[in-house]
C-alpha positions as a LaTeX table, in Angstrom:
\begin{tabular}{lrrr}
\hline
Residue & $x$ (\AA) & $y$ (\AA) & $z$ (\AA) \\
\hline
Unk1 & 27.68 & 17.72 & $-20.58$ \\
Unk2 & 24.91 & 19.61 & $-22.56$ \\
Unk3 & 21.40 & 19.51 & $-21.48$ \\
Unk4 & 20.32 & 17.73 & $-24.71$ \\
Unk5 & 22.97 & 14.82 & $-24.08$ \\
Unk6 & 21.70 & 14.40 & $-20.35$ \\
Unk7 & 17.96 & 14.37 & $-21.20$ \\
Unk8 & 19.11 & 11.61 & $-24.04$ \\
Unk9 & 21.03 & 9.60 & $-21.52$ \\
Unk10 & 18.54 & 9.86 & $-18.50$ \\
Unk11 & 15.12 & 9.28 & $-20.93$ \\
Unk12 & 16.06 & 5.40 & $-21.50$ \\
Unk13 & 16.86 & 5.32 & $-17.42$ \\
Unk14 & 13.21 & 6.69 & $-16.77$ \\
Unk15 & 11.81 & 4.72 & $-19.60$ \\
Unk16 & 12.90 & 1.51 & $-18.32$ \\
Unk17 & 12.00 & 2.33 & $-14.33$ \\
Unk18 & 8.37 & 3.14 & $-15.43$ \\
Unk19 & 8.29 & $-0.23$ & $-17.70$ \\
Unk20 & 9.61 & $-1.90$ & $-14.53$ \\
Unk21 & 6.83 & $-0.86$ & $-12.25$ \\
Unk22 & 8.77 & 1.34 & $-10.23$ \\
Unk23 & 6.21 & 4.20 & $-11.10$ \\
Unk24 & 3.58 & 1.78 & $-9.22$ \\
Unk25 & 2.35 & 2.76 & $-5.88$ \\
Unk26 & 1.57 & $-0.45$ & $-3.21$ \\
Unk27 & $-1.55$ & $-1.72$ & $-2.38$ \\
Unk28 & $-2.75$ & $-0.79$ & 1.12 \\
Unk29 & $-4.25$ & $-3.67$ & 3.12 \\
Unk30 & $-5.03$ & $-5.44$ & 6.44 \\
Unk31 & $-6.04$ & $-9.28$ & 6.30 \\
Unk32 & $-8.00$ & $-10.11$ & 9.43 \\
Unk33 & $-9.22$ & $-13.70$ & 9.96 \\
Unk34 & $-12.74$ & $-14.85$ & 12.49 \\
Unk35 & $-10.20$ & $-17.52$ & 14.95 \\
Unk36 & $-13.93$ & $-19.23$ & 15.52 \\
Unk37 & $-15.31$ & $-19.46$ & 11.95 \\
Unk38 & $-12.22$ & $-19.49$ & 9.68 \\
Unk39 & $-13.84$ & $-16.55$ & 7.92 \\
Unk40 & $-11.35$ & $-14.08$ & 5.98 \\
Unk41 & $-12.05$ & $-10.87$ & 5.90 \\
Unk42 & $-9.33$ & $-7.97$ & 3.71 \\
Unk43 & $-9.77$ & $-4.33$ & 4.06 \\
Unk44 & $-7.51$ & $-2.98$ & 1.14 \\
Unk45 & $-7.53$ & 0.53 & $-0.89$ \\
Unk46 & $-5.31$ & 1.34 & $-3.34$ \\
Unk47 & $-3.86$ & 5.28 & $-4.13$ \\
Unk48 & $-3.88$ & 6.62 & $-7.25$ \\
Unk49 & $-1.56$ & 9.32 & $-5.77$ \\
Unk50 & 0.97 & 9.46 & $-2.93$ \\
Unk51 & $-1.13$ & 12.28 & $-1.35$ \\
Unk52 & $-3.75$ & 10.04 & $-1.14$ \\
Unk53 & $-1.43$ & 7.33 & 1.68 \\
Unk54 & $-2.64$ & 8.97 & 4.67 \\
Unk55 & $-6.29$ & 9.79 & 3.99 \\
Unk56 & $-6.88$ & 5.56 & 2.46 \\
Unk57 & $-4.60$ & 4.47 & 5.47 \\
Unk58 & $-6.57$ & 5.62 & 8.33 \\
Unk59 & $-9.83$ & 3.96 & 5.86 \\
Unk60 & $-8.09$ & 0.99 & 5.81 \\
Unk61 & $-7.62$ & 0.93 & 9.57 \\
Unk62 & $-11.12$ & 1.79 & 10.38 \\
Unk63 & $-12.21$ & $-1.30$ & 8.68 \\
Unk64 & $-9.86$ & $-3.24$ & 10.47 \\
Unk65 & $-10.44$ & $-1.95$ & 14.04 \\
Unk66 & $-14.55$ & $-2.25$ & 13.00 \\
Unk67 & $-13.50$ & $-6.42$ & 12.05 \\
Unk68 & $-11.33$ & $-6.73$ & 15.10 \\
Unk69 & $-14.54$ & $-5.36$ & 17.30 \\
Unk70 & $-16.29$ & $-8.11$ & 15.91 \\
Unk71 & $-13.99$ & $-10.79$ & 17.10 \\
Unk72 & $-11.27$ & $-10.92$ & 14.12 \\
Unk73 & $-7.66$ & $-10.88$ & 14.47 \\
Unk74 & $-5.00$ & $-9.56$ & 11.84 \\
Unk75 & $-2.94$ & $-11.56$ & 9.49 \\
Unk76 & 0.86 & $-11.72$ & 10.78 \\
Unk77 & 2.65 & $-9.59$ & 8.89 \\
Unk78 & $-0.68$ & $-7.65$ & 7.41 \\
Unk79 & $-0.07$ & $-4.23$ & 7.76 \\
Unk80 & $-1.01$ & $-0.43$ & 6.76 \\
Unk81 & 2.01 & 1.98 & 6.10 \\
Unk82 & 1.04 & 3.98 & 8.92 \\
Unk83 & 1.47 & 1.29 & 11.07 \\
Unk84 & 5.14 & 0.44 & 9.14 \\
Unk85 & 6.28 & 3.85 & 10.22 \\
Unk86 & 5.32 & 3.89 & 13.59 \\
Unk87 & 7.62 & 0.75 & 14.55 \\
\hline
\end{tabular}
């Protein structure tokens, strides 16, 4: 198959992933709630670039450790990728 033909038949392919939303990158966030007051709290961040994960992770669970020093507690299922890939 000749470059030209594979760049014509892989172009619609990309085309419709990035249309999809595949090129999107997930939010990163913790949702902590007061178990006194009701009050919800959400440290979140959101990468621009997948370099970027680590760096807004560990952000993301400073706020959250700062909110649980207060008294919060997280959200079941509220989690950071970091924490994803350390189960």
């Amino acid at each position: 198959m000749s470059p030209t033909r594979r760049l014509l038949l892989l172009l619609p392919l990309f085309l419709a992933c990035y249309a999809s939303g595949c090129a999107a990158t997930p939010n990163l966030s913790v949702q902590l709630v007061h178990p006194k007051t009701n009050v919800v709290q959400n440290c979140t961040a959101r990468e621009s670039t997948a370099k970027d994960i680590p760096l807004l992770s560990s952000a993301v669970e400073a706020c959250a450790r700062q909110l649980e020093a207060r008294g919060f507690i997280r959200v079941e299922g509220s989690h950071t990728p970091s924490e994803e890939s350390n189960r």
